[in-house]
N, C-alpha and C positions, 0 to 999 in steps of 0.2 A: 262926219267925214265918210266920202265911199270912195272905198280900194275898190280898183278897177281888179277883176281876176281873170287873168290864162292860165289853162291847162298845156303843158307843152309834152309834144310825146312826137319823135322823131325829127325835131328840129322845125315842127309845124303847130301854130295854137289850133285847138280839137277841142271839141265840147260833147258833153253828154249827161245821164240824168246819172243819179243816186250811187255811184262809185262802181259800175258797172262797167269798167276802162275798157276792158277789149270791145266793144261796140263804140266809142268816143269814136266820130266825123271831124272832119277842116269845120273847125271852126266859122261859120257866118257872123258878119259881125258891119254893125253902122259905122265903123268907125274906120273900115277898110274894106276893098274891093278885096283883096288877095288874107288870105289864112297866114301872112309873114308875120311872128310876134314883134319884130323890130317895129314893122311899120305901124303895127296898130298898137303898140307901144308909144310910138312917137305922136299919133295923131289923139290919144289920150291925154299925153302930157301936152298937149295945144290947146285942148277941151278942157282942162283945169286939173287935170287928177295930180296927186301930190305924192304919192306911190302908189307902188303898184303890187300884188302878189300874186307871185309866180308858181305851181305846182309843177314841177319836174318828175312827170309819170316816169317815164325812164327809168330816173334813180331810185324813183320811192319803190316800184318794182321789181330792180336790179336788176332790169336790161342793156342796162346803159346811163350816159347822160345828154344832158346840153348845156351844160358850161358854158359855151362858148359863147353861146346865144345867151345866156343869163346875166355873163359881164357884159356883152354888149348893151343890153338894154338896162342894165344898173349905169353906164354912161349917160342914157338918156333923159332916166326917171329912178328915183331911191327906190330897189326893191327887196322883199320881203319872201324869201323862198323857203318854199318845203321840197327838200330833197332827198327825205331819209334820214337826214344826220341825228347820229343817237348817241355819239360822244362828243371829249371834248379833242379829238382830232378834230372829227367832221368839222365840228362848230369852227374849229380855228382857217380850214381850207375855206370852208363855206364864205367865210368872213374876209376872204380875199379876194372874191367878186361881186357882192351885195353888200348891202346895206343894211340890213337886217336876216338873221338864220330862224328858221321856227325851229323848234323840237315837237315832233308829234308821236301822241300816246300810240298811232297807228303801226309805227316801226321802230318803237322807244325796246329796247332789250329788255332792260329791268329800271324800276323807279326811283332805286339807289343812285342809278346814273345822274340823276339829273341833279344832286344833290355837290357830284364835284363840278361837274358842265355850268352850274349857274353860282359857281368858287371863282368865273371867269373875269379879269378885269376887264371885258365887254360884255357883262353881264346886260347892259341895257340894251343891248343889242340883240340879243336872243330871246323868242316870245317861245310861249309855251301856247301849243297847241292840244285842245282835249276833242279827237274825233271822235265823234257820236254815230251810231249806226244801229238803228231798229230801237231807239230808243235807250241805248246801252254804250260805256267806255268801248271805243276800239281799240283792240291792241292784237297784233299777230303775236308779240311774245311776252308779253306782262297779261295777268289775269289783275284785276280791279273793277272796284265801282265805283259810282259818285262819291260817295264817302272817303275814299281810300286818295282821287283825288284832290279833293276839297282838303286834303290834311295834310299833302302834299304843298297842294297852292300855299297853305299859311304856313307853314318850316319857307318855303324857299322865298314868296312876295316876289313872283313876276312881275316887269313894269306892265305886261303887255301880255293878255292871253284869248288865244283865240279861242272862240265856242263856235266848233263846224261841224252843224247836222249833213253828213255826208245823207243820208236818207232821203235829204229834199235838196241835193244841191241838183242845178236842171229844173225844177220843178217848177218851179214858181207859185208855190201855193204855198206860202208864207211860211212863220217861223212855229216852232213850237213852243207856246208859252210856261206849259207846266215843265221845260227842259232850261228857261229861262229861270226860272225860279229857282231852282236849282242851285243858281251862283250868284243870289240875293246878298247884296253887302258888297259885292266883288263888279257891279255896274260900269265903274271910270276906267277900268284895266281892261274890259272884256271889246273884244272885237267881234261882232259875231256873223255868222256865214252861213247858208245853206237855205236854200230857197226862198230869199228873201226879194219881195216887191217894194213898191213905192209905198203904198200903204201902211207896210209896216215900221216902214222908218218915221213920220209921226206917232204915233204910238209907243216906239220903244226910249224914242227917244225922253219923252217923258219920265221914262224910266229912269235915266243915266246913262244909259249906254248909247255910244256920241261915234262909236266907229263900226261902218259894216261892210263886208264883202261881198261885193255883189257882182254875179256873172252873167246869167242868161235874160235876164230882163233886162239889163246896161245893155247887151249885147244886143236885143231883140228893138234898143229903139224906145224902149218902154220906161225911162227913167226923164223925169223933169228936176229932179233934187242939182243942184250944183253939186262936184266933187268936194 
């Protein structure tokens, strides 16, 4: 399966390379003349996509948000946002406009949390996300490593976790395999993100892993795969 991905920052989808946001442009995109996330929203879910996920720069920064915009376009296609949420408030708020919440290692507090957040009776609803950057866990306020969440993942058994090399998202110079390996045994749950081509989804898929996020090549025109 390919999740279509928007980054939204100011109520506009915006793109750019390797988590670098204050330089993020309007988004260009085959899918729409204008940078409106509604519309190229909508003209995805015409194209096949079956959701979609959303990056709310805004809130994962604490600028702001766009809510507004995020239920709007959960009306039109089931989506799947990262907005920051690091407890189980966020989670429960989150869960009143979308379809699915991420938790991301990137603005996760501490990793105890996630141990009452996924106690949720919409547990299946909530993915865990493991941001990667330079080859290493992101996190502004938990310190860990692969280890630390690899022992996390088996206490809690997420249905659904994302692997996002923020390092290559933009790039399009594929994925990185010894970061794949990594989460060997965990293939049917993982969703994975971050500079991936077309290329590489034969390949991985042989692997097991059946779901990826793909943005700047869906975007550039460069994608033949059905959603």
């Amino acid at each position: 399966m390919i999740i279509p991905v928007l980054d939204l920052k100011n109520g506009v989808a915006v793109s750019g390379k390797s988590g670098m946001r204050e330089t993020y442009q309007p988004l260009k995109t085959v899918f729409h003349p204008s940078s409106n996330p509604d519309k190229i929203a909508q003209s995805l879910k015409e194209a096949g996509a079956q959701r979609i996920y959303l990056a709310d720069l805004d809130a994962i920064e604490g600028t702001g948000s766009n809510w507004e915009m995020v239920g709007k376009i959960n009306e039109t296609i089931p989506v799947m946002v990262d907005a920051g949420v690091n407890d189980v408030h966020g989670v429960e708020e989150a869960l009143k406009f979308v379809d699915k919440v991420i938790v991301a290692t990137e603005t996760l507090k501490n990793l105890r949390d996630l141990d009452e957040i996924f106690t949720s009776p919409d547990r299946d609803r909530i993915v865990l996300s493991i941001d990667v950057k330079n080859g290493k866990v992101l996190g502004r306020y938990i310190e860990t490593d692969f280890d630390g969440i690899l022992k996390k993942i088996r206490e809690l058994k997420p249905d659904e976790i994302i692997l996002l090399d923020i390092s290559r998202v933009g790039t399009e110079k594929g994925v990185d395999q010894n970061l794949i390996n990594k989460f060997r045994g965990l293939e049917s749950r993982i969703i994975l993100g971050g500079g991936i081509t077309e290329s590489d989804i034969d390949l991985i898929s042989q692997w097991g892993i059946s779901k990826f996020l793909v943005g700047s090549a869906l975007h550039h025109g460069k994608f033949l795969h059905k959603f």
